[in-house]
N, C-alpha and C positions, 0 to 999 in steps of 0.2 A: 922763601922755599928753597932756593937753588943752596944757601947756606948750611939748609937745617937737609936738607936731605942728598948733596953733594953730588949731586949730578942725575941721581932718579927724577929730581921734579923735571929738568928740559928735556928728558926722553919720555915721562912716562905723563906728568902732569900737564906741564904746560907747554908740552907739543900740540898744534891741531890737527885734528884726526873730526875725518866722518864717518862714524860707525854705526852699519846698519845691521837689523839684527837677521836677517837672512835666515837662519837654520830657523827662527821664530815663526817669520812669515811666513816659510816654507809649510811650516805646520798649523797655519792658520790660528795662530797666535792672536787672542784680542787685545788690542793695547786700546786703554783709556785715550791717551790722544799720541797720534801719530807723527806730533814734533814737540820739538822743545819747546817753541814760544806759546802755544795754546798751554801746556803742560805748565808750563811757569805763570801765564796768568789764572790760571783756573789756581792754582797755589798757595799763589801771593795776592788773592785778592781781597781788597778790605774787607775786614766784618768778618773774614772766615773762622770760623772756629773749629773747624777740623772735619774730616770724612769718615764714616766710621768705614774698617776696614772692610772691604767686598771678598766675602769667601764664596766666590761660585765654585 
């Protein structure tokens, strides 16, 4: 990355950063799951074969 993108990946990519979504919550924003790692295993879990999209 750092080759193919010449310096935007250590500032932009593969810096770490915790980012909250604030102006979201602020508004009572529902999020399916409220971290990364629930979010990643509900995803990546066997046998899934997809969510159909939720348009509330």
């Amino acid at each position: 990355l750092r080759l193919a993108l010449d310096g935007l990946a250590e500032e932009g990519l593969l810096a770490s950063q915790r980012v909250r979504p604030a102006a979201l919550e602020a508004l009572g924003f529902p999020f399916r799951d409220p971290a990364l790692r629930p979010a990643l295993a509900r995803i990546l879990a066997p046998g899934r074969v997809g969510d159909p999209v939720d348009r509330r």
